[in-house]
C-alpha positions as CSV (number, residue, x, y, z in Angstrom):
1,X,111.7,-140.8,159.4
2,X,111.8,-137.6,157.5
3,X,113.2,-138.6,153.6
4,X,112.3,-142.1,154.2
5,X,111.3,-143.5,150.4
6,X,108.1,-145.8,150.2
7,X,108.7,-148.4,147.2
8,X,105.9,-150.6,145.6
9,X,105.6,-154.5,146.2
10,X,106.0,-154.8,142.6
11,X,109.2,-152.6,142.4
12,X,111.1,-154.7,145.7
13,X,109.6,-157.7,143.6
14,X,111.8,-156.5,140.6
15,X,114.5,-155.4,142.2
16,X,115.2,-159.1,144.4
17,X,114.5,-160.6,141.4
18,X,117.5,-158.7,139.7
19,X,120.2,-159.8,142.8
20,X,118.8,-163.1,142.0
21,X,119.3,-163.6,138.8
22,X,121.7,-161.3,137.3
23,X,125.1,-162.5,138.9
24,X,125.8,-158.8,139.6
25,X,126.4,-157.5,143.3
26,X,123.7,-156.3,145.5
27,X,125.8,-152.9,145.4
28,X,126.0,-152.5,141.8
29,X,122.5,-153.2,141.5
30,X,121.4,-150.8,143.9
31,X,123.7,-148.1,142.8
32,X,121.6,-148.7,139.0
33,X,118.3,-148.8,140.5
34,X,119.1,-145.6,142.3
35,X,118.6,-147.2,146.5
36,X,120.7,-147.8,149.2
37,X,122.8,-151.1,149.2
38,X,121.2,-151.8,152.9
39,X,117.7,-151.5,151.5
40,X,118.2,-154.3,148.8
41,X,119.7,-156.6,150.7
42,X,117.1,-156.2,153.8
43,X,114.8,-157.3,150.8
44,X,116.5,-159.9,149.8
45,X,116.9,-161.7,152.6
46,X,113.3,-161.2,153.3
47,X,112.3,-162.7,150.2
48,X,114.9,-165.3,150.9
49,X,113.7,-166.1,154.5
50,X,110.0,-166.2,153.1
51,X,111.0,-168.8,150.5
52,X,112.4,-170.9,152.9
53,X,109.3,-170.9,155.3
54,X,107.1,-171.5,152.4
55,X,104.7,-168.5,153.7
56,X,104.0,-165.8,151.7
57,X,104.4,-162.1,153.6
58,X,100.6,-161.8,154.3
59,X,100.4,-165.7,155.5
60,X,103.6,-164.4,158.1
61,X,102.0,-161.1,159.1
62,X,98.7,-163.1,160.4
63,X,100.8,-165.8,162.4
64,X,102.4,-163.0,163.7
65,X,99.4,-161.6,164.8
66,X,98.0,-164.9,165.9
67,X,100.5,-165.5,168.3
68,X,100.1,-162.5,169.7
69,X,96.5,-163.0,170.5
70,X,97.5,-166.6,171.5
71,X,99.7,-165.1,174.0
72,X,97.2,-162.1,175.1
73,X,94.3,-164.8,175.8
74,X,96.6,-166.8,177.8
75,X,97.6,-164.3,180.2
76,X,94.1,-163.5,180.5
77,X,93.3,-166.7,181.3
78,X,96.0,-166.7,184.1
79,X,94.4,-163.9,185.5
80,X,91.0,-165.0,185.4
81,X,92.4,-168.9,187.3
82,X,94.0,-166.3,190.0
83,X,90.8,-164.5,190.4
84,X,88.8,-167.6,190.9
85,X,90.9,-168.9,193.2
86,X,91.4,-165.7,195.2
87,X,87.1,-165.5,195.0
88,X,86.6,-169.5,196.3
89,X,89.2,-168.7,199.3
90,X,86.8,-165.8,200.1
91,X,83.7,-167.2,200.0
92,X,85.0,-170.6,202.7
C-alpha cells in the first residue's frame, strides 16, 4: 500500500505496553502516539493472543511454516502412493 507506515518491534512493544498498563483507551492512546486506533488494537491483540499461546512471534512464524511443509510433503506423498500403484497395475 502506498502511505502504509513501517513501525519498529520496539516501538509496537511500547505502544501495547501503554494500552496495558495505563488504564487509558486504545483511542486516546493512539490519537497521543500519533497511529490509527485499528493499528493498536490489531497489536494488541496480537500480543495478547501470543501471551496466551505461550509462543513468542518468531516461535509462531516457524510452526506456521512447519505445517505448511507438513502439509506440502503429505500431498507429495499421496502422489507418489498413486504413482506406485498406477506403475505395479502396469507392469502385471
Amino acid at each position: 500500500m502506498a502511505g502504509r507506515k513501517s513501525y519498529s518491534p520496539e516501538f509496537r512493544d511500547e505502544a501495547v505496553r501503554l494500552v496495558q498498563q495505563s488504564g487509558k483507551s486504545i483511542r486516546s492512546i493512539a490519537q497521543d502516539l500519533g497511529i490509527v486506533t485499528e493499528t493498536l488494537r490489531r497489536w494488541v491483540r496480537t500480543a495478547e493472543r501470543d501471551a496466551a499461546s505461550g509462543l513468542t512471534p518468531s516461535e509462531r512464524e516457524e510452526l506456521a511454516r512447519l505445517r505448511k511443509e507438513v502439509r506440502i510433503l503429505r500431498e507429495e506423498r499421496e502422489i507418489l502412493k498413486k504413482a506406485a500403484a498406477f506403475f505395479a497395475k502396469e507392469t502385471k
